[in-house]
C-alpha positions in Angstrom: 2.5 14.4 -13.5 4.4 11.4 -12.6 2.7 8.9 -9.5 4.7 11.5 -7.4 3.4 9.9 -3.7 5.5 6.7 -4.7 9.0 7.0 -4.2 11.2 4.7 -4.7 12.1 5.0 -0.8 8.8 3.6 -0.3 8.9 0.0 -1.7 9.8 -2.7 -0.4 10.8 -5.6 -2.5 11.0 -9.4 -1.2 9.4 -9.0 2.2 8.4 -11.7 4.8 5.6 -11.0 6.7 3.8 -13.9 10.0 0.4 -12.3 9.6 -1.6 -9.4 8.2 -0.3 -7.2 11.3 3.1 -7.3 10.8 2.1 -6.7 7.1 0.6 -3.5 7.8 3.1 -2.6 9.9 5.6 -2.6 7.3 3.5 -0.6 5.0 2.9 1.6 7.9 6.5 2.0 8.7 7.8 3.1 5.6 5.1 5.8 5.4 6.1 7.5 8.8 9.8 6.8 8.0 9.5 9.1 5.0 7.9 11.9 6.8 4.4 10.9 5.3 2.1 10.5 8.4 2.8 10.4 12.1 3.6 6.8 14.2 -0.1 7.1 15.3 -1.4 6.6 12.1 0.0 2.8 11.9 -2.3 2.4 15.0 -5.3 3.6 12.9 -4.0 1.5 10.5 -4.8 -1.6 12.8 -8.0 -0.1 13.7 -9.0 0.2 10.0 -8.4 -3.6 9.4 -10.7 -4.7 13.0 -13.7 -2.9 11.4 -13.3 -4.5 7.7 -10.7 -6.1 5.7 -8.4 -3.8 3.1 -8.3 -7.4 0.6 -9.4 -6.4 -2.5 -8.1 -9.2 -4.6 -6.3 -10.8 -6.6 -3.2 -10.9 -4.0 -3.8 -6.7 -3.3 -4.6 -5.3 0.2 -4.4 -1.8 0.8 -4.3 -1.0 4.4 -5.2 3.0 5.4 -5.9 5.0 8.5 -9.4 5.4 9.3 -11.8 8.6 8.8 -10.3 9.9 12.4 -6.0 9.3 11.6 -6.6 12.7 8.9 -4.9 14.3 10.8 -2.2 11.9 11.2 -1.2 12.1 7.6 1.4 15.2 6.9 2.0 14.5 3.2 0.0 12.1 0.6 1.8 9.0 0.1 1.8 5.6 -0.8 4.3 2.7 0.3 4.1 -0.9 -1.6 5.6 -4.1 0.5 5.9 -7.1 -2.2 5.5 -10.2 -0.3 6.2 -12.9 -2.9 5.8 -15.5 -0.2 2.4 -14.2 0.6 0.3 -13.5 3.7 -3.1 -14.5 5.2 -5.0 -11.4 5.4 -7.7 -13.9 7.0 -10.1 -16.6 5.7 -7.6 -17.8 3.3 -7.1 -14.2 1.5 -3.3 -14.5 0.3 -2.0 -10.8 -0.2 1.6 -10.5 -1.8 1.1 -7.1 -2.6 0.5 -4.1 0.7 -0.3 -0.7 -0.5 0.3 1.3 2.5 -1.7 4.7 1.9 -2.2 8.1 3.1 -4.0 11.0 1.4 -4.1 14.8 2.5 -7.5 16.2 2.2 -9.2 13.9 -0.4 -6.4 13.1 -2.4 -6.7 9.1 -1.1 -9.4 8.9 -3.3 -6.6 9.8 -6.2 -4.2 7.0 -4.9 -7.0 4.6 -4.6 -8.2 4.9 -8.6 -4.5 5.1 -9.2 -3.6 1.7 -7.6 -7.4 0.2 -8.9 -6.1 1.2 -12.7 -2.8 -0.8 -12.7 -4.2 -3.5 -10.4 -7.2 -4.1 -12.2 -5.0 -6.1 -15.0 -4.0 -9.3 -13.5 -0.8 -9.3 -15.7 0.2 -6.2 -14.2 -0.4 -7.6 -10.6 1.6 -10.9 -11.5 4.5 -8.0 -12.7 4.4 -6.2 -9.2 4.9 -9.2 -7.6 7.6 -10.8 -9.5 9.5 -7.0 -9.8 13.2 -7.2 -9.2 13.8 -3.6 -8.8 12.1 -0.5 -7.1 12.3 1.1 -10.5 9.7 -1.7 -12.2 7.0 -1.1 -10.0 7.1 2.8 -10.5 7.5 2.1 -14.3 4.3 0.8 -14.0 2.7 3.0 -12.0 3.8 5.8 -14.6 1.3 6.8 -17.6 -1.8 6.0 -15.0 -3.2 9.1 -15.7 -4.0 12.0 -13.5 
């Protein structure tokens, strides 16, 4: 099965962001603009990031609703904002790459290892960020395995 929860609908390429709100807020809006969660779940979203950073590294973040937005979240999805430019995500954590996600039931925890696999190669990262087209980042996304 294909990385079905990313469309290519829910990238964004060559975004700008002031600060790691507006950041989330971008990955948040393309999930409810899809039909993935409700608007609510962008406010969780904020909520998630008060109680502790979503930087992992190595220019990722990957902002989610917290244990209570569940049932904010209609379909399992993921949304990617490239921000070549980069963003403070706080204390000098640059993140050019959001991963907006949402998981029915546990299937977050599927997205998450998902994201961790390609991420975990720094070459890969550096080819997220510098991806012209929609269609590169789901190539790589593609032949993660289930």
């Amino acid at each position: 099965m294909a990385f079905d929860v990313l469309a290519l609908d829910n990238i964004q390429l060559n975004a700008s962001a002031s600060d790691k709100k507006s950041a989330i807020k971008l990955a948040g809006d393309l999930l409810v603009e899809h039909g993935y969660v409700d608007p609510s779940y962008v406010d969780k979203m904020y909520e998630r990031e008060e109680l502790t950073s979503t930087y992992m590294g190595n220019f990722v973040a990957i902002p989610h609703g917290t244990e209570d937005a569940k049932q904010a979240v209609k379909h399992s999805g993921i949304s990617i904002v490239q921000i070549p430019e980069g963003v403070d995500f706080g204390g000098g954590n640059i993140v050019k790459l959001v991963f907006g996600i949402a998981g029915k039931n546990n299937e977050h925890l599927d997205i998450l290892s998902k994201i961790a696999i390609v991420c975990s190669e720094e070459e890969n990262v550096q080819k997220l960020i510098e991806a012209k087209t929609k269609e590169d980042i789901v190539s790589l996304f593609e032949g993660v395995a289930d």
